[in-house]
C-alpha positions in Angstrom: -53.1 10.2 -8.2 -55.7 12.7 -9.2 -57.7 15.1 -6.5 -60.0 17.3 -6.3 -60.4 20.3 -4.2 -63.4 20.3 -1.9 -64.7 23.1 0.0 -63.0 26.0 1.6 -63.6 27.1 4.7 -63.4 30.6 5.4 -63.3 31.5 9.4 -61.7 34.7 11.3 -58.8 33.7 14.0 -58.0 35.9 16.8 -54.6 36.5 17.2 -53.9 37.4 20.7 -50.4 38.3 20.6 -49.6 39.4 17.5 -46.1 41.3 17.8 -45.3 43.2 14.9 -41.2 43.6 14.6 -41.0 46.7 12.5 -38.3 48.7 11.1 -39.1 52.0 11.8 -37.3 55.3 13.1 -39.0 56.0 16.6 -37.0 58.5 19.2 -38.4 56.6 22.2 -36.6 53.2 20.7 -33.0 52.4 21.2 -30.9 52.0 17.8 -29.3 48.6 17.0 -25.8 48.2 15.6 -27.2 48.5 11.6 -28.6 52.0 12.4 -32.4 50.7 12.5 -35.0 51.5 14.8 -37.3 48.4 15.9 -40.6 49.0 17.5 -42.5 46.1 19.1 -46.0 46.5 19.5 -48.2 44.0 21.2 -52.2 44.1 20.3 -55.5 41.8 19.2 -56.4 42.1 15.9 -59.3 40.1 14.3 -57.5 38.7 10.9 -59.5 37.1 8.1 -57.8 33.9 7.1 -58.7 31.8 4.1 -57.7 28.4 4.3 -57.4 25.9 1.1 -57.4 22.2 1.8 -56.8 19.9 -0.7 -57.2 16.0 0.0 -57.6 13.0 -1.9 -60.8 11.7 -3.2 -62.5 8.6 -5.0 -64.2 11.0 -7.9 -62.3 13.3 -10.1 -64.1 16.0 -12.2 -65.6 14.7 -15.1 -64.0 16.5 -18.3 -66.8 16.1 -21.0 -66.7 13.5 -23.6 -65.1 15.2 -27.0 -64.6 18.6 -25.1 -61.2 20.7 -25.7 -59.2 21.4 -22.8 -57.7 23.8 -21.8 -55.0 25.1 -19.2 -55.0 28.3 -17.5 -52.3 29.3 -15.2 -52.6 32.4 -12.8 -51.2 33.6 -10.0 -54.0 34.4 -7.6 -54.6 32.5 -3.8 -56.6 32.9 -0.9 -60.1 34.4 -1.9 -59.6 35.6 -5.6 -58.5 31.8 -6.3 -61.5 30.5 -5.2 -63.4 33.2 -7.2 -61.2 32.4 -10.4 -62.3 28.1 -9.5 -66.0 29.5 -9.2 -66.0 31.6 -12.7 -63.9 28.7 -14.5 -66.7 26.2 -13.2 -69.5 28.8 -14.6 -67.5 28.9 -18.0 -67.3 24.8 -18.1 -71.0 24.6 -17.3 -71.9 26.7 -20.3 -69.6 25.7 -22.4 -69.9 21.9 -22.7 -67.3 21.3 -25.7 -64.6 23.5 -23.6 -63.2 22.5 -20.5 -61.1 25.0 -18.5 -58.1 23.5 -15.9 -57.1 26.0 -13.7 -53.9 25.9 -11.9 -52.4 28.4 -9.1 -48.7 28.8 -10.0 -47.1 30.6 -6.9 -46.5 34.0 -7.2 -45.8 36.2 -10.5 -42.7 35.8 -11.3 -43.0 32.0 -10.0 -45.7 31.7 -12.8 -43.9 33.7 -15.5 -41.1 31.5 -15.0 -43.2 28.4 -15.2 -45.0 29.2 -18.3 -41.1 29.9 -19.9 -40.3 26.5 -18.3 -43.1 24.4 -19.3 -42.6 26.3 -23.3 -38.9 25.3 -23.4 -40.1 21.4 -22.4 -42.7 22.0 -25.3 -45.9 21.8 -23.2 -47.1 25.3 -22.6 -50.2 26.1 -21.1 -52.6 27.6 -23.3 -53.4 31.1 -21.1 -51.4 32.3 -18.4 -51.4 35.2 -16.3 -48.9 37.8 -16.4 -47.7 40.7 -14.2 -47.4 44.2 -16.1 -43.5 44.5 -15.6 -43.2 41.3 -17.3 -44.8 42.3 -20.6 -41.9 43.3 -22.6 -40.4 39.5 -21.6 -43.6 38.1 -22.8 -43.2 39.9 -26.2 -39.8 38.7 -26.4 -39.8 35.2 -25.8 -41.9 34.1 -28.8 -44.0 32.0 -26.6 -47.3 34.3 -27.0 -49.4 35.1 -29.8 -51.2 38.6 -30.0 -54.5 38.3 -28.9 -55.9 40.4 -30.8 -54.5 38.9 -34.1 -57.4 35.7 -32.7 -59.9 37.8 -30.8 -63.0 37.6 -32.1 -65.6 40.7 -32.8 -67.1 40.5 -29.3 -64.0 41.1 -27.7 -64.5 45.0 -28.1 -61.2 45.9 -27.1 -62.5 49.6 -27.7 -64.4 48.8 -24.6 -61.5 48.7 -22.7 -60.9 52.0 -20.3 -58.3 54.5 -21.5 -55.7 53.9 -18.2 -55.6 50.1 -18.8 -55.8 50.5 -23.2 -52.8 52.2 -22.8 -50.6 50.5 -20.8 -51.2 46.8 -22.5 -51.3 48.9 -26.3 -47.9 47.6 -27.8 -47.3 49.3 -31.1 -51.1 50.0 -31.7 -52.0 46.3 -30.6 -52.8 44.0 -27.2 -51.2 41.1 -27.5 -52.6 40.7 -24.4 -56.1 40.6 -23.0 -55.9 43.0 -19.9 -58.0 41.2 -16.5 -56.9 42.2 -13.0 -56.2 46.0 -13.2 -55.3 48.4 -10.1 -53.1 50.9 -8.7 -52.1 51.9 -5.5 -54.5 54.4 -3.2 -54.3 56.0 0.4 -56.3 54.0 3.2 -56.8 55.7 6.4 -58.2 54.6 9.6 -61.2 57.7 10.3 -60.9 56.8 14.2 -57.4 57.6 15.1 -57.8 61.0 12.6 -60.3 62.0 14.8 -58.2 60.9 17.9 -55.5 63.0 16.5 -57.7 66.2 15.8 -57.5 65.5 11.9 -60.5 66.0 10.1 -61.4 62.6 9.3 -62.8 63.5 6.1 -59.3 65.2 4.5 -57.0 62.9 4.2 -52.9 64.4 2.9 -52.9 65.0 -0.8 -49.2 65.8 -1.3 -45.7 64.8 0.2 -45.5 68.3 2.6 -49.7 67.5 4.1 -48.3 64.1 5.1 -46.1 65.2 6.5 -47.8 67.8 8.5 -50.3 65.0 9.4 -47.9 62.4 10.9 -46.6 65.1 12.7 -49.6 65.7 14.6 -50.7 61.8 14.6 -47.7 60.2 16.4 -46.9 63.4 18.5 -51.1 63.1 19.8 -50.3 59.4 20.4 -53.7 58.7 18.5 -50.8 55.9 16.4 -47.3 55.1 17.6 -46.3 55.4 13.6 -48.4 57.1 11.1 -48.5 55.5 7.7 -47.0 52.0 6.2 -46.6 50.9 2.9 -44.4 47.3 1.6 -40.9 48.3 0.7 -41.6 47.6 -3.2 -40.4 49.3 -5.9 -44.0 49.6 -7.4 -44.7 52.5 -5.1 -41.2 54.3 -6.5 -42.7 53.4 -10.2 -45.6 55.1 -9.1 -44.5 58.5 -7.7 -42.1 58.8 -10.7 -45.6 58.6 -12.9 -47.1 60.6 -10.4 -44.8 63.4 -10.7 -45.0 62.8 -14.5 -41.3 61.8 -14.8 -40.4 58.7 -16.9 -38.8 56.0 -15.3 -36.8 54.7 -18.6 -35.4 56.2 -21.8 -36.7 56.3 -25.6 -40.3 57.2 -23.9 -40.6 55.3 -21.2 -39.2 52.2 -23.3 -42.5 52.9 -25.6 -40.7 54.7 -28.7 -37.9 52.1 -28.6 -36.3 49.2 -26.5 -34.8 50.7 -23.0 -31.4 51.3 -22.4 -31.3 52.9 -19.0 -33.4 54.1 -16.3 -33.6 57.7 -15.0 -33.1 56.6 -11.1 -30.4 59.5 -10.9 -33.0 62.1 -11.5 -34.1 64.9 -9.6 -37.9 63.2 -9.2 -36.2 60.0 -8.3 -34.3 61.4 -5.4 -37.0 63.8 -4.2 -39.1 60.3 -3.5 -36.2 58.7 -1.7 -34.9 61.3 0.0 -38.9 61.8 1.2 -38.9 58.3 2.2 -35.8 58.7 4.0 -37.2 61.3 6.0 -40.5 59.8 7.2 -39.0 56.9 8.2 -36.1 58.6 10.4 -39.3 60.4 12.1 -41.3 57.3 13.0 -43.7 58.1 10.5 -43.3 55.3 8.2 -43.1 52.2 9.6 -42.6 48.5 7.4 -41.6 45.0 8.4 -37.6 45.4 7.5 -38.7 42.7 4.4 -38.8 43.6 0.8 -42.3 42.9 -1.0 -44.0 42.2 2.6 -47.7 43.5 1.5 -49.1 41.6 4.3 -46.4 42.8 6.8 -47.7 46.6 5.6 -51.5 45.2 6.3 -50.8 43.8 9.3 -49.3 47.0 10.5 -52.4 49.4 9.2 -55.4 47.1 10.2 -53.4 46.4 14.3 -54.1 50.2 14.4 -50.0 50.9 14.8 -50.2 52.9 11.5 -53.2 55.6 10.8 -52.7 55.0 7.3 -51.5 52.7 4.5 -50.6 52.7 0.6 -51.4 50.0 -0.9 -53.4 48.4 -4.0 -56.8 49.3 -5.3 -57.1 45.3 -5.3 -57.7 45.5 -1.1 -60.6 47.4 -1.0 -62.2 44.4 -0.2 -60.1 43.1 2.5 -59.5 46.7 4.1 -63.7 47.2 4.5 -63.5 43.6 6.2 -60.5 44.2 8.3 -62.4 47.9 9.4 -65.7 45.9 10.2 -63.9 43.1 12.5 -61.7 45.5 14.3 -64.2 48.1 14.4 -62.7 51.2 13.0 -64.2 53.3 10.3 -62.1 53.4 6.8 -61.4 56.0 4.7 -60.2 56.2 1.3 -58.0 58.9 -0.5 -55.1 59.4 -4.0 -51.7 58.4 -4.0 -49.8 61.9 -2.5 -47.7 63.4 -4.6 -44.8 66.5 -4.3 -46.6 69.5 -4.6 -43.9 71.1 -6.8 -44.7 68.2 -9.5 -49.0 68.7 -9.3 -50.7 65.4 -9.5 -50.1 63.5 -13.4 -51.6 60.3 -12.0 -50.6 56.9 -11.8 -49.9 53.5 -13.9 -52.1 50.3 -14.5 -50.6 47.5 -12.2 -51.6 44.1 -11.9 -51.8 41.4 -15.2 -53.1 40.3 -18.3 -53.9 36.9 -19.9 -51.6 36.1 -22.4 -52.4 33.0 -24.8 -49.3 30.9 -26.3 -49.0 29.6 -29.3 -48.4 26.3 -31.4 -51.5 24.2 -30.2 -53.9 22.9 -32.1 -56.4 24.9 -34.1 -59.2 24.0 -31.8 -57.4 24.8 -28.7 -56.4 27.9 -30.0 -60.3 28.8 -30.6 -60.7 27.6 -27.3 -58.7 29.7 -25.5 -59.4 32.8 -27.8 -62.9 32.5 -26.6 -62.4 31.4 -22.8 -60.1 34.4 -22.3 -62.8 36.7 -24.1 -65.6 35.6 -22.1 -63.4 36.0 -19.0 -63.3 39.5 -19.4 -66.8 40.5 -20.5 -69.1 43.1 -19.2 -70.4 40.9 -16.4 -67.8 39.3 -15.5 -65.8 42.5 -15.1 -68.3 43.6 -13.0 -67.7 40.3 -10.7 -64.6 40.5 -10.7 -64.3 44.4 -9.8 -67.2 43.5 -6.5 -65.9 40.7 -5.5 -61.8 42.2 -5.6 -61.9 45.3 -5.7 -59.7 45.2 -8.8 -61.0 47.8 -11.5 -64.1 46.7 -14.1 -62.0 47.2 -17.1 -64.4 47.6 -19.6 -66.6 51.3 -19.9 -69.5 49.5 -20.6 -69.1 47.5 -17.2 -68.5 51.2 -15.7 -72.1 51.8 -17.3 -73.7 48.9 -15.3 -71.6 49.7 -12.1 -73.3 53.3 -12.0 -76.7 52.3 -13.0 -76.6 50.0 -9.7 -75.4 53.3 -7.5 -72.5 50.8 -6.8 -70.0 53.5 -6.3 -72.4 55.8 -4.6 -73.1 53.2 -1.8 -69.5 51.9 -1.5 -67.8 55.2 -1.7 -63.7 52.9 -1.1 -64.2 52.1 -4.6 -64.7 55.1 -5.9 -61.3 57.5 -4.6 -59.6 54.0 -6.5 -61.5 54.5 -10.0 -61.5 58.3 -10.3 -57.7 58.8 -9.2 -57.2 56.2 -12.9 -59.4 58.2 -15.1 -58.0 61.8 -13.5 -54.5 60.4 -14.4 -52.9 62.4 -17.6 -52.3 60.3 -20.9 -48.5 60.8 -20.8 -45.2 58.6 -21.3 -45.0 58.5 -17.6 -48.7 57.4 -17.2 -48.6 54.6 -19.5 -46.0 53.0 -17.7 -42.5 51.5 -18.2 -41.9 48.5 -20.3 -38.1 46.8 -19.4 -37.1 43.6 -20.7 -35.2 43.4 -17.4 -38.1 45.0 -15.3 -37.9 42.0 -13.0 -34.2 42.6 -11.8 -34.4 46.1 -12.2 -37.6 46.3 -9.3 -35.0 44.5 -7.1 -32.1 46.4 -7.6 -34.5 49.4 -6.8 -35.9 47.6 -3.6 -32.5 47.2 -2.2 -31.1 50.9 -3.0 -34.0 52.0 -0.9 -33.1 49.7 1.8 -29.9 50.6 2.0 -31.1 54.5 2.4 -33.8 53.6 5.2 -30.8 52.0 7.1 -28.5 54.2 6.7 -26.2 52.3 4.9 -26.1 54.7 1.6 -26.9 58.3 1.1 -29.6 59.2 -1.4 -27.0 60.1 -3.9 -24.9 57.2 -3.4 -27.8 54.0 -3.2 -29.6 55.9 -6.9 -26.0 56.0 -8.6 -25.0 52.8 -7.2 -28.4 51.3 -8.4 -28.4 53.5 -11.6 -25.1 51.1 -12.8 -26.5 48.2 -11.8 -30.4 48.3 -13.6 -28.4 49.5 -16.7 -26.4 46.6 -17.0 -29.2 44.5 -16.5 -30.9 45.8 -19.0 -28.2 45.8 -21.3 -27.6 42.4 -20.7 -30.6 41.8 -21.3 -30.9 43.2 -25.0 -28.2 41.8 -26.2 -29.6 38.2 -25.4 -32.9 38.9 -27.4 -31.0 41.0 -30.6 
């Protein structure tokens, strides 16, 4: 039975009681039997919620008579899918011998998994979206074909800036279009700074000034914990790039397939070993879930935390959640060990990847969709409306002829910490056939540290075997 999708409303809920259970090392807190710390904190927060209804109707979209369709498959909910639904409908309007269905898949890896799926029942979609980590997988099923083998002249890959060129260049070629581009940056709440007797305008660059600065925010009371960030391995990836320290062998897994990962090294354990330590202080403070990004947010924006790491892609939401709970946001770099000096950080988010074996007309189709996708303006509406970076200099160009930065400054910490970042190994980014697993097996060797159910030593070693084998095992299935 076909349907269509009819308006979204968007409203803001107050949540009255919204208790946060968070894992967190606090003196004041009694310990339970695993060792963890739980801190429950009681206060009305103003949240955003973007509800999708779906219901049946009489009249389905019209597909035009004669016009090649075409499936897209993505990843995206809340907001950025309605944004995707509103470009898609600009494309099909324009385009009247195209016509674009777009489908939300779940998360990543659901939609990875989906597109592998649908190509082993031998009915792929023609463009799906992919998550970085799951690049080398892409390359390796056969599924894909390079987009840049079909791209036509005004796809100006050259266009593309130098943080996101590099990390989707595989051996001198994107087979891969890149699209939703960010990395993760420091937001801070101004208000309880100043509360603390912080200078609301310096926000820690390094590992030690955080430290300093919690310090003085939870023992002022301006914040009962200081900073949050999900429990992810992405932030682990991004300090080991940050410190200019590879996470994989045979550069980075960019000189040759990886066989192992470095998580025995000296920059690997300085970062856990940090993370131990702000968390047995009470400074950092997560849900006790793995991957919880809106546990983290929930955290920062209820004024528990003064600060937050998390994805360039929020700006947006964070200068809405500062408005409605009336706090003024701040914006800083990823901190880093002084010791190491800043290298940077890596591209996160996805490309569009195109598969093969349809026919000729559908390929065109999607060849030009996906390029048009990613053009100069709608880079531009995609970076405004997300807060995900324009990935094309050109669309820079236009962003700085409008004063855009200038007059919303959160951008700007987000775009300049990318094109600060060194062009190293590190930098680039990791590519692992068995990135998936190995992110996992990461996530729960920190866990086990925070809890106090490993030493540093003991949870890298432990996860060191394991990531190898996966990745071993993985090679040997696509040799």
């Amino acid at each position: 039975m076909k349907q269509r999708r009819v308006i979204f409303s968007i409203f803001t809920m107050l949540i009255l009681a919204l208790v946060i259970m968070v894992v967190a090392a606090c003196s004041q807190q009694p310990a339970t039997e695993g060792g963890e710390k739980v801190v429950e904190v009681t206060k009305v927060v103003e949240v955003t919620k973007i509800v999708e209804v779906q219901k049946e109707a009489e009249a389905a979209v019209t597909i035009p008579e004669g016009a090649t369709v075409i499936n897209f498959w993505h990843a995206f909910g809340g907001g950025r899918k309605l944004l995707i639904q509103r470009m898609v409908d600009d494309f099909n309007y324009t385009h009247p011998t195209i016509f674009v269905k777009v489908e939300n898949k779940g998360s990543y890896r659901d939609t990875l998994n989906a597109a592998i799926l649908a190509a082993q029942q031998g009915n792929p979609p023609h463009i799906v979206q992919i998550f970085e980590v799951g690049s080398q997988l892409a390359l390796d099923s056969g599924i894909f074909v390079p987009f840049e083998d079909n791209a036509p002249a005004w796809a100006h890959t050259e266009d593309l800036i130098p943080g996101v060129a590099d990390y989707y260049n595989f051996g001198g070629k994107f087979y891969s279009m890149p699209w939703n581009s960010s990395n993760p940056i420091l937001y801070y709440n101004k208000d309880i700074f100043r509360a603390a007797g912080l200078d609301p305008e310096k926000p820690p660059e390094t590992f030690e000034e955080m430290m300093t600065v919690c310090e003085q925010i939870v023992s002022s009371g301006a914040a009962k914990n200081c900073v949050s960030w999900p429990l992810h391995s992405w932030f682990f990836e991004q300090w080991m790039a940050n410190m200019g320290a590879e996470l994989a062998n045979n550069g980075n897994g960019r000189d040759a397939r990886a066989t192992e990962v470095y998580l025995t090294s000296d920059a690997a354990k300085q970062i856990v070993t940090w993370w131990k330590e702000m968390y047995d202080k009470g400074y950092y403070a997560y849900s006790g879930k793995l991957e919880d990004w809106d546990g983290a947010d929930a955290i920062f924006v209820s004024g528990q935390a003064a600060m937050e790491i998390t994805s360039t892609s929020d700006v947006v939401n964070r200068q809405r959640d500062a408005a409605e709970n009336g706090f003024e946001l701040g914006t800083g770099y990823l901190p880093y060990p002084a010791d190491s000096g800043r290298h940077g950080v890596i591209v996160g988010g996805a490309s569009l990847w195109i598969s093969g074996g349809h026919p000729d007309n559908e390929m065109k189709a999607a060849t030009e969709f996906v390029t048009w996708f990613t053009n100069i303006e709608n880079a531009v509406r995609w970076h405004k409306g997300t807060g995900y970076f324009p990935i094309r200099k050109s669309s820079v160009d236009v962003l700085e002829k409008e004063d855009w930065f200038d007059r919303n400054p959160a951008y700007r910490a987000a775009f300049d910490q990318l094109l600060n970042t060194k062009p190293e190994r590190a930098t680039q980014g990791a590519v692992i056939g068995a990135f998936p697993e190995v992110r996992t097996i990461i996530e729960q060797a920190i866990e086990k540290v925070l809890a106090g159910q490993a030493t540093v030593d003991e949870a890298l070693q432990e996860a060191k075997q394991k990531a190898d084998k996966a990745i071993q095992d993985y090679n040997k299935s696509v040799e």
